[in-house]
C-alpha positions in Angstrom: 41.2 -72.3 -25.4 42.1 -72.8 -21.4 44.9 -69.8 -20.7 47.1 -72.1 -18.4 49.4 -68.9 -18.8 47.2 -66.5 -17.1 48.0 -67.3 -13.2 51.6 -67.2 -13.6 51.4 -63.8 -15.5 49.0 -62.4 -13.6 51.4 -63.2 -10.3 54.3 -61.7 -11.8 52.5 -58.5 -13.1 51.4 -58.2 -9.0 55.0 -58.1 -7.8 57.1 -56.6 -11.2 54.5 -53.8 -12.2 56.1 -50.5 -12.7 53.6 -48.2 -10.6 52.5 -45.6 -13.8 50.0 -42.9 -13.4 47.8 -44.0 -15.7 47.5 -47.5 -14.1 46.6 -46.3 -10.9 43.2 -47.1 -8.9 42.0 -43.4 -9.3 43.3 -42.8 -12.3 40.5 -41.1 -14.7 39.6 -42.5 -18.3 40.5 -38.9 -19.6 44.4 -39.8 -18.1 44.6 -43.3 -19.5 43.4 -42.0 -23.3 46.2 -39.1 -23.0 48.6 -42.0 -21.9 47.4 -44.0 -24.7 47.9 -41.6 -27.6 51.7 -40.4 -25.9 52.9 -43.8 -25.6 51.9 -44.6 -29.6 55.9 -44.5 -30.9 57.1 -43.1 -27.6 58.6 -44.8 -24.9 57.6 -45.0 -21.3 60.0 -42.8 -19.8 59.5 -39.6 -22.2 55.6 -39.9 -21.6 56.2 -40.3 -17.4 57.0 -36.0 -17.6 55.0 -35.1 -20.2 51.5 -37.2 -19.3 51.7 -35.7 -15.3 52.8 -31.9 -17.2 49.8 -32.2 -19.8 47.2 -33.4 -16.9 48.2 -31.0 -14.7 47.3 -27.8 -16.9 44.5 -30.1 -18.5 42.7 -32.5 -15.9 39.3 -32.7 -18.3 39.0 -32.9 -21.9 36.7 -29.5 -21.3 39.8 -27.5 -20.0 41.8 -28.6 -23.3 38.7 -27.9 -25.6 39.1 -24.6 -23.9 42.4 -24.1 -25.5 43.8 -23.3 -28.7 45.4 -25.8 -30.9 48.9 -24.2 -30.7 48.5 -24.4 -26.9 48.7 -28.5 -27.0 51.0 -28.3 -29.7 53.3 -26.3 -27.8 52.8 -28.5 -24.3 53.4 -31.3 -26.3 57.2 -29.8 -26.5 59.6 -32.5 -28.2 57.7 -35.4 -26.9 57.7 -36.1 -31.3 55.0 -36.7 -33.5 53.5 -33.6 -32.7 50.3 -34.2 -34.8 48.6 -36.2 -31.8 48.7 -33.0 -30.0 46.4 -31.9 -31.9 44.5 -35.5 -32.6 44.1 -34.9 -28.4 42.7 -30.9 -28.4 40.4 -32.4 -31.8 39.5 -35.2 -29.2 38.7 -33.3 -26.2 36.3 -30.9 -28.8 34.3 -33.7 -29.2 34.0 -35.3 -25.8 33.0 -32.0 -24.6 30.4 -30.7 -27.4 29.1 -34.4 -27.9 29.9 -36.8 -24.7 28.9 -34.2 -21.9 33.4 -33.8 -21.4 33.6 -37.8 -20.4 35.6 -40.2 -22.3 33.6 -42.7 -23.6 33.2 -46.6 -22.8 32.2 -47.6 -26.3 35.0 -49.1 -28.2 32.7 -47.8 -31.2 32.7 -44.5 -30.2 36.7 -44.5 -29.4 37.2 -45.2 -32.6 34.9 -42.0 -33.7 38.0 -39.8 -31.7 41.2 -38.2 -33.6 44.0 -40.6 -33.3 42.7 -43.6 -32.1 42.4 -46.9 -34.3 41.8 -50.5 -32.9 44.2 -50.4 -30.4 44.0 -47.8 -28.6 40.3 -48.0 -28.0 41.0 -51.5 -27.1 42.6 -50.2 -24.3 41.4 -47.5 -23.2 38.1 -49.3 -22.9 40.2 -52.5 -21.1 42.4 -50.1 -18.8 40.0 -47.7 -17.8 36.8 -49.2 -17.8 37.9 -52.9 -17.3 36.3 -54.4 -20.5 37.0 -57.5 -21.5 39.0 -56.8 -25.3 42.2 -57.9 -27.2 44.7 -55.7 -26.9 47.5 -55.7 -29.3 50.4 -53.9 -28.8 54.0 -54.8 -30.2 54.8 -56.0 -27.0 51.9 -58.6 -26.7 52.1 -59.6 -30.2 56.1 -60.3 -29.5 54.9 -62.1 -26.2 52.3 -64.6 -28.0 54.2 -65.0 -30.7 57.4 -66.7 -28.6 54.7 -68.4 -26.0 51.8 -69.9 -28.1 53.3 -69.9 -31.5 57.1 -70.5 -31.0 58.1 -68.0 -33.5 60.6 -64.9 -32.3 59.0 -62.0 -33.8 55.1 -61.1 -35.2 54.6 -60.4 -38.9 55.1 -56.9 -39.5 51.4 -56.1 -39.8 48.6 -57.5 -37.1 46.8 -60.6 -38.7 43.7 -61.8 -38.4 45.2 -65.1 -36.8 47.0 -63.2 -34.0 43.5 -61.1 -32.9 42.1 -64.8 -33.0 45.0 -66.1 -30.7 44.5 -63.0 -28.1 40.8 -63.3 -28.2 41.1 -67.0 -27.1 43.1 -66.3 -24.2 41.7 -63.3 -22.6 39.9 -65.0 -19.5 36.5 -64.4 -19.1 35.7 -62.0 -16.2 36.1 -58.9 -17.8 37.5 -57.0 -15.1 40.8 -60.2 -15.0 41.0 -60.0 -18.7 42.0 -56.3 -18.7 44.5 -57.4 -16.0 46.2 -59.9 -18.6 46.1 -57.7 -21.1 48.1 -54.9 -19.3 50.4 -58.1 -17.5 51.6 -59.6 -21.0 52.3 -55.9 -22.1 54.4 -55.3 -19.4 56.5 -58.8 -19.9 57.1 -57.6 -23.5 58.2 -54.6 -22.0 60.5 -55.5 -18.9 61.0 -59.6 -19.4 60.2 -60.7 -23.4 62.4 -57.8 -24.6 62.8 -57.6 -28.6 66.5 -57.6 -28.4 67.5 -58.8 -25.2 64.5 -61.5 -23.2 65.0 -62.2 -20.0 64.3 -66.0 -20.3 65.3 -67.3 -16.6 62.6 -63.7 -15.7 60.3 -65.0 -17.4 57.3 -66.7 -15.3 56.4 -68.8 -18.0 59.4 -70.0 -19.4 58.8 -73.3 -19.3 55.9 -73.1 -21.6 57.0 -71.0 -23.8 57.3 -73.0 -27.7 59.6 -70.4 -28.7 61.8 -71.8 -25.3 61.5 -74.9 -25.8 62.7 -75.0 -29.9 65.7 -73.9 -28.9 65.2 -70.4 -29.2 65.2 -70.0 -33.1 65.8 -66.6 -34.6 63.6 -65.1 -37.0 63.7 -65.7 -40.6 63.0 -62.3 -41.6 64.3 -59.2 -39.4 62.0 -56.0 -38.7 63.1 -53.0 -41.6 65.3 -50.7 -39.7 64.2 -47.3 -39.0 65.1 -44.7 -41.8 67.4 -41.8 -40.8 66.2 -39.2 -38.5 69.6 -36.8 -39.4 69.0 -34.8 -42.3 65.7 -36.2 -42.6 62.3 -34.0 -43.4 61.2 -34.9 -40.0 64.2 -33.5 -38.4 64.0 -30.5 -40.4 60.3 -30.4 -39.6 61.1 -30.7 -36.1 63.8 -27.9 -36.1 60.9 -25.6 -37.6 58.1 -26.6 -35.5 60.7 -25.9 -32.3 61.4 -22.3 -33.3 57.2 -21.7 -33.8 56.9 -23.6 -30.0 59.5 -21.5 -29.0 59.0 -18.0 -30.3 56.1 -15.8 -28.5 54.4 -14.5 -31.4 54.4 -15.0 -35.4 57.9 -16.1 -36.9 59.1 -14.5 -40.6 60.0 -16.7 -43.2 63.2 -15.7 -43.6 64.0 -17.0 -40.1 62.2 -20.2 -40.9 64.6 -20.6 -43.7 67.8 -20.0 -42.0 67.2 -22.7 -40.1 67.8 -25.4 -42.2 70.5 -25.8 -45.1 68.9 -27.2 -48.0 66.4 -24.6 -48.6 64.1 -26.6 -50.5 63.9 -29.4 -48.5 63.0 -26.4 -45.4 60.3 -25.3 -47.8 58.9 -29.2 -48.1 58.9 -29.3 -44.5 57.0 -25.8 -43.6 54.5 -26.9 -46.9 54.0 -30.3 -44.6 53.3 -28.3 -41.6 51.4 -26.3 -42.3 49.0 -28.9 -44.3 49.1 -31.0 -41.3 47.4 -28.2 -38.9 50.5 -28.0 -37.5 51.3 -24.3 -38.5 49.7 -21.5 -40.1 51.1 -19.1 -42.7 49.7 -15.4 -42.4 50.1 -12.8 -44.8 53.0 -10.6 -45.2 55.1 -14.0 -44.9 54.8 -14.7 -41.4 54.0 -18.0 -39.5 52.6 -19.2 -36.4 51.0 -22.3 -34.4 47.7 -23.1 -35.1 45.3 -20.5 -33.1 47.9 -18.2 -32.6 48.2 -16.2 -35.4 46.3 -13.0 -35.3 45.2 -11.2 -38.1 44.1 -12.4 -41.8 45.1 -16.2 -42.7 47.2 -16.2 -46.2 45.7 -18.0 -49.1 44.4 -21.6 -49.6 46.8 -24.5 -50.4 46.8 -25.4 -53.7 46.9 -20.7 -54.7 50.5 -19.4 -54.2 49.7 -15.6 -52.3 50.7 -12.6 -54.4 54.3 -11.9 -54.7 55.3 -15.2 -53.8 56.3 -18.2 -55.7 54.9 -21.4 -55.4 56.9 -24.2 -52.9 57.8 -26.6 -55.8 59.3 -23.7 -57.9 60.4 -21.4 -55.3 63.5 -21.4 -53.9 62.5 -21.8 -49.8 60.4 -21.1 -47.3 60.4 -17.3 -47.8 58.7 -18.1 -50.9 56.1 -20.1 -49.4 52.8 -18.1 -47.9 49.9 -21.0 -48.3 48.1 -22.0 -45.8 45.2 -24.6 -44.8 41.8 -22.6 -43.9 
């Protein structure tokens, strides 16, 4: 397929491109795959302090191998779905014990890293080694959908006809294809906006089927988000914020006066703690991953002496079960 879309894109992107760390000339590969795993769920402009904080105490994937666990979960503050803190320190293990501490230009051997599916080794390889993949992000998908296929939104999930679409248009120099990518990403973001497009913005307006259709809305809107207040994850949140917070192990009884409904504060330390997020120690006391000296308490699924087990018990005091 001929990609009459790509010069006018590729202009725009020259003279609208937000000017991100992770897009720069000397950015490394270990900067855009920390960029890449922040910015899954998280917008731009929580990631800007957070990316430049995380590579300043950890410019290599050796110096955060060289940490503890609870180190990257801490640094990774409220930035909010904590576990690709440690999907990064996992990472940076490997690409120091098995990839001499560089990040690899194999998507294959991407995909081999905590945290990162299709996409994100599509591009990482595309933005920091200038491979020539499709990359799909909601943004792009949104974008092709409205320009090629003249529908408003993407199916919920990625089909096989959409990676078929991208493929087709990704020009053929590798080094200009990596360039599209990242330019139709950023029109989904700044122009060919979910809620709100930009139409007269937009560089390829007059092309675009969606445009030209009269602009039809979708017959079936995205599921909204469920509740965050009250939910396990805020509650999760609220505990994993005291653990960041707190210098040293935390008691269980503090853990569970943190949140009213004790059971539901009990769900949420038993899904901490079984995520890697947390450790329980003995004596009923909890702490970040790597952080907890002294003995661990015991396995998951064997309720520690004294203590009841979390679907019986009444809250997090009675909890001390832990992941080895």
């Amino acid at each position: 397929m001929t990609n009459a879309y790509a010069a006018p894109v590729l202009r725009w992107y020259a003279a609208h491109a937000r000017d991100l760390p992770w897009r720069q000339s000397g950015a490394s590969p270990w900067s855009v795959l920390v960029s890449e795993i922040m910015l899954q769920q998280t917008p731009v402009a929580r990631v800007l302090p957070a990316h430049a904080a995380w590579l300043a105490r950890w410019p290599s994937p050796q110096s955060l191998a060289a940490a503890a666990p609870g180190d990257a979960v801490r640094q990774w503050g409220r930035l909010g779905y904590p576990r690709r803190a440690l999907w990064l320190h996992a990472a940076a293990r490997i690409l120091t014990d098995e990839h001499g501490g560089q990040v690899p230009a194999s998507v294959q051997a991407l995909r081999e890293l905590p945290g990162v599916g299709s996409y994100t080794a599509a591009a990482v390889a595309s933005f920091a080694f200038g491979q020539r993949h499709a990359v799909l992000d909601t943004n792009v998908r949104r974008v092709l959908a409205r320009l090629v296929q003249g529908v408003e939104l993407p199916p919920r999930s990625t089909s096989a006809a959409e990676v078929t679409l991208a493929e087709a248009l990704l020009p053929m120099p590798p080094r200009r294809a990596a360039r599209w990518s990242v330019a139709v990403m950023e029109l989904g973001a700044l122009v060919c906006t979910a809620a709100s497009p930009d139409c007269a913005g937009c560089p390829v307006m007059r092309q675009c089927a969606w445009r030209r259709s009269g602009s039809p809305a979708a017959a079936a809107r995205p599921a909204a988000q469920p509740r965050y207040a009250g939910s396990d994850r805020e509650c999760r949140g609220r505990l994993l914020g005291i653990l960041r917070d707190a210098e040293g192990p935390v008691p269980a009884t503090r853990l569970d006066a943190a949140w009213p409904d004790r059971a539901q504060c009990a769900r949420a330390l038993r899904a901490l703690v079984v995520d890697g997020l947390a450790e329980a120690l003995d004596c009923g006391m909890y702490a970040l991953p790597g952080h907890a000296p002294g003995p661990r308490a015991h396995s998951p699924d064997t309720p520690a002496p004294g203590h009841q087990d979390l679907m019986t018990g009444p809250g997090v005091a009675a909890l001390a079960v832990t992941r080895r």
